[in-house]
NULUM-327573 format. One line per field, with one value per atom (N, C-alpha, C): residue number from 0; residue in three letters; atom name; x, y, z. Coordinates in Angstrom, 2 decimals, decimal comma. Example, Ala and Ser with C-alpha at 12.3 -4.5 7.8 and 13.67 -1.06 7.14 Angstrom:
drenti: c(0;0;0;1;1;1)
kolfi: c(Ala;Ala;Ala;Ser;Ser;Ser)
miza: c(N;CA;C;N;CA;C)
c1: c(13,19;12,30;13,20;12,85;13,67;12,90)
c2: c(-5,69;-4,50;-3,30;-2,25;-1,06;0,03)
c3: c(7,80;7,80;7,80;7,08;7,14;7,87)
// end
This chain:
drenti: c(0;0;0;1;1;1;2;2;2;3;3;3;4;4;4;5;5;5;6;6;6;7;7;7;8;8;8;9;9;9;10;10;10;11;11;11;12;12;12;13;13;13;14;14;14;15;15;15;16;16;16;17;17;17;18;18;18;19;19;19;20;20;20;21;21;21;22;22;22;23;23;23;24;24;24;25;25;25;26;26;26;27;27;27;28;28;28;29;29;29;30;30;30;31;31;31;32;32;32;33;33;33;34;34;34;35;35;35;36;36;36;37;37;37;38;38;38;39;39;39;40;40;40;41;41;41;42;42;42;43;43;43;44;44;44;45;45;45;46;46;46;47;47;47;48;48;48;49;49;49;50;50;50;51;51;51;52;52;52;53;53;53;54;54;54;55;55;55;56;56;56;57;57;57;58;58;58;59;59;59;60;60;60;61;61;61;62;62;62;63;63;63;64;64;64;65;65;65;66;66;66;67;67;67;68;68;68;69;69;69;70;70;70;71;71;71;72;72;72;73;73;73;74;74;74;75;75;75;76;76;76;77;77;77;78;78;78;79;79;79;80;80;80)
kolfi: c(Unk;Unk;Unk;Unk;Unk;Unk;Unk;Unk;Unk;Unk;Unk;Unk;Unk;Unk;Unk;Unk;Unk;Unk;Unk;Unk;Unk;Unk;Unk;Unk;Unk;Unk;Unk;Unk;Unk;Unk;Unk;Unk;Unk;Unk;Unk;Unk;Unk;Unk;Unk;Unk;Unk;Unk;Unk;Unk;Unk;Unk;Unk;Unk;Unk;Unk;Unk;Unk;Unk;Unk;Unk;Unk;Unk;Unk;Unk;Unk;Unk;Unk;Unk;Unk;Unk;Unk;Unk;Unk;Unk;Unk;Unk;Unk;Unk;Unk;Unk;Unk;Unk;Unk;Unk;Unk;Unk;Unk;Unk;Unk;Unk;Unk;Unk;Unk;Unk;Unk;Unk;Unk;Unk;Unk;Unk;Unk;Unk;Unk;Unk;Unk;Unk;Unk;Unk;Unk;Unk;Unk;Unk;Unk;Unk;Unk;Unk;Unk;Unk;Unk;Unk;Unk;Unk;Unk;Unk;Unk;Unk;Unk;Unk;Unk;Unk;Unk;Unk;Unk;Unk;Unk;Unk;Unk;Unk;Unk;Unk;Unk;Unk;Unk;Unk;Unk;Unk;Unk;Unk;Unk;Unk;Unk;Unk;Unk;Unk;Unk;Unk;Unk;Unk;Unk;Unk;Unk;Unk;Unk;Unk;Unk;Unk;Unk;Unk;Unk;Unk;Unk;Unk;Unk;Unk;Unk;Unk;Unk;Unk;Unk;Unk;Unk;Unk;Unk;Unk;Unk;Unk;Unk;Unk;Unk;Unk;Unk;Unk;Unk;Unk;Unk;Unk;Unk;Unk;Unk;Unk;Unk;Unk;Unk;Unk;Unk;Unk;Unk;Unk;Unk;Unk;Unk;Unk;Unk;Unk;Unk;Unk;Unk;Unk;Unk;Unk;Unk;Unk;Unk;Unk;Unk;Unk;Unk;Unk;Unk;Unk;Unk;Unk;Unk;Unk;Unk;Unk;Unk;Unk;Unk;Unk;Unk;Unk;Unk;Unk;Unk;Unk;Unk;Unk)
miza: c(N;CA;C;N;CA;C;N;CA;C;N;CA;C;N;CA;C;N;CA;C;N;CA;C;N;CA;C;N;CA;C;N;CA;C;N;CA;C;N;CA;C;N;CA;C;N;CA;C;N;CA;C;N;CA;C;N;CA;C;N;CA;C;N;CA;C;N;CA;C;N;CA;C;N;CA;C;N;CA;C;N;CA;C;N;CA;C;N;CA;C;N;CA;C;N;CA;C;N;CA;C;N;CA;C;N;CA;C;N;CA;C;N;CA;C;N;CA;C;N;CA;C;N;CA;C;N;CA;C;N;CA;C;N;CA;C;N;CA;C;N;CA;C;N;CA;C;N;CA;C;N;CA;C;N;CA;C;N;CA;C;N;CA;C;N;CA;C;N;CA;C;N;CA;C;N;CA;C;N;CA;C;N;CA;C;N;CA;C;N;CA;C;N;CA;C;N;CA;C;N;CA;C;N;CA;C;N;CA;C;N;CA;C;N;CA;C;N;CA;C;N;CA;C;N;CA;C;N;CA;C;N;CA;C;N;CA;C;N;CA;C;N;CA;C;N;CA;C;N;CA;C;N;CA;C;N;CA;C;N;CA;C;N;CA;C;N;CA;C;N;CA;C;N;CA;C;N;CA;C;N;CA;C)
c1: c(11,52;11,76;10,48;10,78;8,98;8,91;8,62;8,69;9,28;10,55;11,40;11,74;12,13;12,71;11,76;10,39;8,89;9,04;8,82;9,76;10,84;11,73;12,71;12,64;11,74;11,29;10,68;10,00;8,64;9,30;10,15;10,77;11,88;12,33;13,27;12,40;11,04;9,88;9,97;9,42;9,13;10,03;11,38;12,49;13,14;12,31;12,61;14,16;14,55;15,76;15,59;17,03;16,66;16,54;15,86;15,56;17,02;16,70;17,93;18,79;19,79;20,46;20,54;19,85;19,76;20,79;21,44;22,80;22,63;22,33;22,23;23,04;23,98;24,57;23,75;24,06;23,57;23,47;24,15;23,86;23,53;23,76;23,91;23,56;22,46;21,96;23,02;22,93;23,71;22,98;23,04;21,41;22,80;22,68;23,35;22,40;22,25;21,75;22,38;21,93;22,14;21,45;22,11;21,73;20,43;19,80;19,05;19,62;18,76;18,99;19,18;18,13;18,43;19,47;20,24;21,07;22,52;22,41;23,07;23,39;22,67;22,71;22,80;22,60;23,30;24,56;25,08;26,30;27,16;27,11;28,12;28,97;30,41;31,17;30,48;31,64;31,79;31,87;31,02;31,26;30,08;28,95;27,86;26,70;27,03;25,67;24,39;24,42;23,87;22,48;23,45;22,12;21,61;22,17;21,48;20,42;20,70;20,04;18,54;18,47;17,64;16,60;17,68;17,38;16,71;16,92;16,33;14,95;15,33;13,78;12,58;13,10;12,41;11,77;12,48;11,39;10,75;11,05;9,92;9,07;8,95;7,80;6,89;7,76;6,67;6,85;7,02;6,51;5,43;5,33;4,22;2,80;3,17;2,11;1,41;2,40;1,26;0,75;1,56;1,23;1,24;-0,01;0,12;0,09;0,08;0,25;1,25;2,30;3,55;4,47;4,75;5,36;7,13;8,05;9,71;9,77;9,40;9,75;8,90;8,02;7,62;8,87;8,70;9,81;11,12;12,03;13,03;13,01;11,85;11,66;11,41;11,06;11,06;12,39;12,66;13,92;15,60;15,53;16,37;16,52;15,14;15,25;15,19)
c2: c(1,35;1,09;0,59;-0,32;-0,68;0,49;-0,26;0,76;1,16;0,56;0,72;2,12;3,16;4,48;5,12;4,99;5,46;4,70;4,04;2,87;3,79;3,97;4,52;6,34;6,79;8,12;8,17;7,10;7,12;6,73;5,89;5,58;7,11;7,56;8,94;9,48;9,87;10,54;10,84;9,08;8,59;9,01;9,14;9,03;10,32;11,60;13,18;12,93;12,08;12,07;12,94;13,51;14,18;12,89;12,95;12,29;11,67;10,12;9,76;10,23;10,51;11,10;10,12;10,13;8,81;9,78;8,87;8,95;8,21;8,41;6,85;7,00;6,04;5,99;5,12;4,91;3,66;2,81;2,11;0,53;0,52;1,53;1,48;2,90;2,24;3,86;3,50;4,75;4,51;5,48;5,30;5,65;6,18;7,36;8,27;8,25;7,71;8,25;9,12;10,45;11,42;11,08;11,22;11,32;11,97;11,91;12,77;13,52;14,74;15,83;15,02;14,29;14,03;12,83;12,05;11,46;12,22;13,72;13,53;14,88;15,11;15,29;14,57;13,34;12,46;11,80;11,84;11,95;12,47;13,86;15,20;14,92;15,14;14,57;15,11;14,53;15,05;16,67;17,25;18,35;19,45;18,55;19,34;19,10;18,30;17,95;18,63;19,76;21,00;21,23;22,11;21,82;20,72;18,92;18,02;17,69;17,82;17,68;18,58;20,38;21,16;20,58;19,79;19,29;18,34;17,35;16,20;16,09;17,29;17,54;17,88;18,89;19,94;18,73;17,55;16,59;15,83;15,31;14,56;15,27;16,26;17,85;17,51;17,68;18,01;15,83;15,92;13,98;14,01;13,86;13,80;14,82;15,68;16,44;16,13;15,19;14,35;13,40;12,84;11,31;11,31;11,87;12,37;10,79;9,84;8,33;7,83;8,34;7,01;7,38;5,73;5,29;5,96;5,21;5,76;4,80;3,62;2,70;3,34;3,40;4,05;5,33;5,96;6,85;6,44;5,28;4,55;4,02;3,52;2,96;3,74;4,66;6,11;6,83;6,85;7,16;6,58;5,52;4,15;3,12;2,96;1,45;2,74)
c3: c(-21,38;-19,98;-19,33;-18,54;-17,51;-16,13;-15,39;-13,98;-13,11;-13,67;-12,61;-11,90;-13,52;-12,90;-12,39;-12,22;-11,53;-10,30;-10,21;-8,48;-8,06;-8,73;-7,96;-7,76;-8,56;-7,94;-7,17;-6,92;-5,80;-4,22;-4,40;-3,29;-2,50;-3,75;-3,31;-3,00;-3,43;-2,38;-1,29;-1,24;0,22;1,30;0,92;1,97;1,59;0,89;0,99;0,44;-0,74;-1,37;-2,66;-3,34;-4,22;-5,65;-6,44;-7,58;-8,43;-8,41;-8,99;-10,84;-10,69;-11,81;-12,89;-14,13;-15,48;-16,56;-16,67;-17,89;-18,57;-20,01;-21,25;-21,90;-22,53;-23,67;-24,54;-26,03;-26,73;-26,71;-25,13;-25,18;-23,17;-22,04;-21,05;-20,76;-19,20;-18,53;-17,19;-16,93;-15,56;-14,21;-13,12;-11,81;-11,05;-10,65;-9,23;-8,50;-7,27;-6,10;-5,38;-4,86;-3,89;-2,69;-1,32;-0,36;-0,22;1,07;1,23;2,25;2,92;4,02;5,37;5,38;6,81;6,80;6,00;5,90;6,18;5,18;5,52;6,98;7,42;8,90;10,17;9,73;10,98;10,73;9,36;9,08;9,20;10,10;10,11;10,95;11,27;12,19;13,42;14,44;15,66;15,82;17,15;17,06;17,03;15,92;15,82;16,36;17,41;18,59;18,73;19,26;19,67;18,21;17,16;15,96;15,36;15,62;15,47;15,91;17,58;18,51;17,89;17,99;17,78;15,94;15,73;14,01;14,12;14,88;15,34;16,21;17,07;18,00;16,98;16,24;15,02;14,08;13,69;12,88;13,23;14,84;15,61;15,46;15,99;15,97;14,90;13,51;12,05;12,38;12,38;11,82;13,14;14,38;15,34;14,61;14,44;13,79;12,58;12,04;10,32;10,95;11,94;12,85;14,47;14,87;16,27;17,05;16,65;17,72;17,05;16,77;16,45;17,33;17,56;18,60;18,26;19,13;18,77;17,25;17,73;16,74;15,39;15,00;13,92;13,26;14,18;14,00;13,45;14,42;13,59;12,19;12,27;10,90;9,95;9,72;9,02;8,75;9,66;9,03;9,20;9,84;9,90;8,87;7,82;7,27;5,85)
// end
């Protein structure tokens, strides 16, 4: 293999995903991606406002605190793209 499956751990890192799932047979691997947490917390239906909201305040919090000058947009892009 070259770098790829090291690329793609490094990137699930980056974005606090859990590590992609490798299945080989003898001629074909096959890659599961799992969500991550905060994916899938803004995914939750309708209904759960209230602990999003408290979920959402709570990681501006720890992300301002690794990065005390980023802007909203930094922020979007963190965890938007």
């Amino acid at each position: 293999m070259g770098s790829g499956v090291k690329r793609m751990k490094d990137i699930c890192k980056l974005e606090h995903s859990p590590n992609p799932k490798i299945d080989y047979t003898d001629i074909h691997f096959y890659v599961t991606f799992k969500p991550s947490e905060e994916y899938l917390e803004m995914a939750k239906p309708a209904g759960s406002e209230v602990a999003t909201t408290q979920k959402t305040t709570q990681k501006i919090i720890e992300y301002l605190r690794i990065k005390p000058n980023a802007t909203r947009k930094d922020m979007a892009v963190h965890w938007y793209n």
